[in-house]
C-alpha positions in Angstrom: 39.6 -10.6 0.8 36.5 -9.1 0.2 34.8 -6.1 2.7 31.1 -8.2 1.8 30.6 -10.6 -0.2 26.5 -11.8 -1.3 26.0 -14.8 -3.2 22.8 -16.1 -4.2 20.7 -14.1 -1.9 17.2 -14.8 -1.5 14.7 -13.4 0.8 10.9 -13.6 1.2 8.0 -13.0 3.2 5.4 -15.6 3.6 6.8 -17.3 1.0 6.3 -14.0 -1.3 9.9 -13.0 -2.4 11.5 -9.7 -1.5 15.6 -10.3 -2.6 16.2 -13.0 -5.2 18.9 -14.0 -6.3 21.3 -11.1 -5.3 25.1 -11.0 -5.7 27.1 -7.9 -4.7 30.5 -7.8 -4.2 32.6 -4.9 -2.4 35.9 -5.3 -3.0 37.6 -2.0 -1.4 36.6 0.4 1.5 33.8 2.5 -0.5 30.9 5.2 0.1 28.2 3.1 -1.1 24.2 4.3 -2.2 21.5 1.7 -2.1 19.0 3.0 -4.0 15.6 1.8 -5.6 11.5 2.2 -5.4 9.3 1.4 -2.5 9.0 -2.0 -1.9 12.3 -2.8 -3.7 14.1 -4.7 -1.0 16.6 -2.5 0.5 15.8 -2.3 4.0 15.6 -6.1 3.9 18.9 -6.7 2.2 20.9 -4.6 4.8 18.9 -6.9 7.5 19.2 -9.9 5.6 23.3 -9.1 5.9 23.2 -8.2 9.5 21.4 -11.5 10.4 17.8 -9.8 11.0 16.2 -11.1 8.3 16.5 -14.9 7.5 17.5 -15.9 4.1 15.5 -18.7 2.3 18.7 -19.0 0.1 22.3 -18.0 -0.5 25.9 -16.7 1.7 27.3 -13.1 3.5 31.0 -13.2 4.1 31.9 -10.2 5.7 35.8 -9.5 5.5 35.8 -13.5 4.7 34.3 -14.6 7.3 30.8 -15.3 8.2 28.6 -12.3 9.8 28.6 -13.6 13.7 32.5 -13.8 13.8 33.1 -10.4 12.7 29.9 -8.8 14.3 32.0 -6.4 16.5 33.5 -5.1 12.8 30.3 -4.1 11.7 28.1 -0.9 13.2 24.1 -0.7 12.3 22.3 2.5 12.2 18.5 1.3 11.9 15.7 3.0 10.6 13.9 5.7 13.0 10.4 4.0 12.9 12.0 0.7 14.3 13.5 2.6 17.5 11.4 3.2 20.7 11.4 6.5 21.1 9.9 6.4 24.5 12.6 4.3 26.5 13.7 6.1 29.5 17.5 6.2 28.3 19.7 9.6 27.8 21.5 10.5 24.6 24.5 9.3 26.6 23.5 6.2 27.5 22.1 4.9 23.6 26.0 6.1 22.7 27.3 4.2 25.5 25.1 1.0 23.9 27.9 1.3 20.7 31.3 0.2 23.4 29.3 -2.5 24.9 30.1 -5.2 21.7 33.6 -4.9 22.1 33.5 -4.8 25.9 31.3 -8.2 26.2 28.5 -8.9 29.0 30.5 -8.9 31.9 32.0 -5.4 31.4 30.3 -2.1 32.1 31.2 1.0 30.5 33.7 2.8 32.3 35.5 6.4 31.7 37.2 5.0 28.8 34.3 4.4 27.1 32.4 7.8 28.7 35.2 9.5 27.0 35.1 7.9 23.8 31.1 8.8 23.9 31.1 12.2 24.0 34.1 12.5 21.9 31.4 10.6 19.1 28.7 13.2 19.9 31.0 16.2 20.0 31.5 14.3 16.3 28.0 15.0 15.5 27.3 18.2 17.4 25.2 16.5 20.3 27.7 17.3 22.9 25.4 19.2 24.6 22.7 17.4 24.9 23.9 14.1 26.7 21.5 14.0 29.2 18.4 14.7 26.9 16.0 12.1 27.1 15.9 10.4 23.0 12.6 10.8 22.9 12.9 14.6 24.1 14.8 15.2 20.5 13.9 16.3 17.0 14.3 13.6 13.7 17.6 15.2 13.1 19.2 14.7 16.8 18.0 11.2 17.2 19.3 10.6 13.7 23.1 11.6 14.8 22.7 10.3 18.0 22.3 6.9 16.3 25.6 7.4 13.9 27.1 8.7 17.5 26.7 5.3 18.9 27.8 3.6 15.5 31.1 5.6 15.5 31.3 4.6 18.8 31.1 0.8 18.1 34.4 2.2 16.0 33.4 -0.9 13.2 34.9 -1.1 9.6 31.9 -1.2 7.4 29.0 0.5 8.6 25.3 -0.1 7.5 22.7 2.9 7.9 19.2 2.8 6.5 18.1 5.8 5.6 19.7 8.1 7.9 18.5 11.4 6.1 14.9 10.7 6.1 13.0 13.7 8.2 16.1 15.8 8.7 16.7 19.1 7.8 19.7 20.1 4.8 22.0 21.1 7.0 21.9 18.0 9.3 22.0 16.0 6.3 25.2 17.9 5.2 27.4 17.4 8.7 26.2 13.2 8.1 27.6 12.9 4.7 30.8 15.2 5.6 31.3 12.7 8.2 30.8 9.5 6.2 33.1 10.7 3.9 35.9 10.9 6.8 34.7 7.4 7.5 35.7 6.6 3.8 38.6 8.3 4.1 40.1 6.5 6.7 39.6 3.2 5.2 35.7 2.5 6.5 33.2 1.3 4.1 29.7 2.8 4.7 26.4 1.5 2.8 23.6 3.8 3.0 19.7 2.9 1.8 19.1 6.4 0.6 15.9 7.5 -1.3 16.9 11.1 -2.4 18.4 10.4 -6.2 19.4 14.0 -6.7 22.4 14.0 -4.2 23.8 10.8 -5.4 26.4 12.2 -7.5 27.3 14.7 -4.9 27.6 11.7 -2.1 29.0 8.5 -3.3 31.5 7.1 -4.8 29.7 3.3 -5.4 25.7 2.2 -6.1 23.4 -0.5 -5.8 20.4 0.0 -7.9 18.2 -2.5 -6.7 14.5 -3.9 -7.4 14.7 -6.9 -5.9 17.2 -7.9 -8.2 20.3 -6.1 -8.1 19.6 -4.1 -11.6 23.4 -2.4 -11.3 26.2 -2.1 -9.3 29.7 0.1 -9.7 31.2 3.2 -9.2 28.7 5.8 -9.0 29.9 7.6 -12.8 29.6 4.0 -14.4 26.6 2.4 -12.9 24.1 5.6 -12.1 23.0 5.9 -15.5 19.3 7.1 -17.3 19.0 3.8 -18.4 19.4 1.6 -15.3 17.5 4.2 -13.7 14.7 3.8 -15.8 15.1 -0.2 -15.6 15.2 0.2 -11.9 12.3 2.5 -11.6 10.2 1.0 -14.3 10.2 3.9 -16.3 10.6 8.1 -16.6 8.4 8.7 -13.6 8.0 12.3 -13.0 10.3 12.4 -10.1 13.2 11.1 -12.3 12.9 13.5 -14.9 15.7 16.2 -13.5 17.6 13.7 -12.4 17.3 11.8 -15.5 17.7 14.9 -17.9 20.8 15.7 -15.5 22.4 12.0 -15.8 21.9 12.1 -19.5 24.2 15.6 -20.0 26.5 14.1 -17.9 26.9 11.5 -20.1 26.5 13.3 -23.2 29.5 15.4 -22.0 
């Protein structure tokens, strides 16, 4: 049984495609890199899998089964431009949102689910800042308050789109160190991630997409010069180190 499973996946816009024709298959708990240009189709082919975008064509099986039966399995971390900012709720509280899929409707959050909370943003370093305001916080502590409330949907394949954007090295450090305990313990993470240097450095599995899927594998197999230059369309100038760097590694 496959952790996902895309067949045949097709997405567009107005009728203007955006994903055609992808097919990716996970097959085992992996870190996993989406990478590709602007306008490629990432965002839309982690929303497209979640149920947030419709599909003109093609199947998601998520652990076998389709996306809506398994939805308490799967945690979202969304981009920060698509979150209201402004919403009167504490740090706290946008955790507490992660318990409420496996609680249902009729259940409110009780100390159980308080504990498990903070516990995530002690995971994150935000223990301290519970009952700040979201919109009171900096790019980097709204980012891990966000993978707080995923770890506290405690899900087995996680989806974050770009979680690094507008955060400082450091904060970006403590997420990946933590996404690789996710790995570790058996989780399988998929991250749209825009910074090609630290690609070796942070997964294990890539998606080099365009809206086509241009390459898929284990990071030392599929993260090559050449399906970076296909995905790219070219050596742009900001794939030159990382393209001189790829080609000694394979050289060596």
């Amino acid at each position: 049984m496959s952790v996902l499973d895309i067949h045949d996946m097709t997405v567009a816009y107005h009728r203007r495609p955006v994903l055609w024709d992808v097919d990716l298959v996970l097959e085992e708990p992996r870190l996993v890199g989406v990478l590709g240009p602007n306008g490629a189709g990432k965002s839309t082919l982690v929303k497209a899998v979640l149920g947030l975008a419709p599909m003109a064509h093609g199947t998601v099986r998520v652990f076998g089964e389709p996306v809506e039966r398994v939805r308490k399995r799967i945690g979202y971390v969304p981009q920060r431009e698509s979150v209201d900012w402004d919403f009167p709720v504490s740090v706290l509280d946008v955790v507490l949102m992660g318990t409420y899929g496996r609680l249902g409707w009729c259940r409110r959050p009780g100390p159980r689910e308080r504990q498990l909370a903070r516990e995530c943003l002690a995971k994150v370093g935000m223990e301290d800042f519970e009952r700040r305001q979201i919109g009171q916080l900096s790019g980097g502590q709204q980012q891990r308050t966000f993978l707080a409330r995923a770890l506290a949907q405690q899900a087995d394949l996680y989806f974050m789109d770009e979680p690094m954007a507008g955060v400082d090295a450091a904060t970006e450090h403590a997420i990946f160190t933590l996404l690789g305990e996710l790995r570790k313990a058996g989780k399988t993470v998929v991250v749209v991630h825009h910074d090609l240097r630290t690609v070796e450095q942070y997964f294990d599995y890539v998606v080099l997409l365009n809206m086509r899927v241009v390459a898929a594998g284990p990071t030392n197999g599929a993260f090559t010069a050449d399906t970076l230059r296909r995905t790219y369309g070219g050596r742009l100038s900001m794939l030159e180190a990382v393209g001189d760097a790829v080609e000694a590694r394979e050289r060596a």
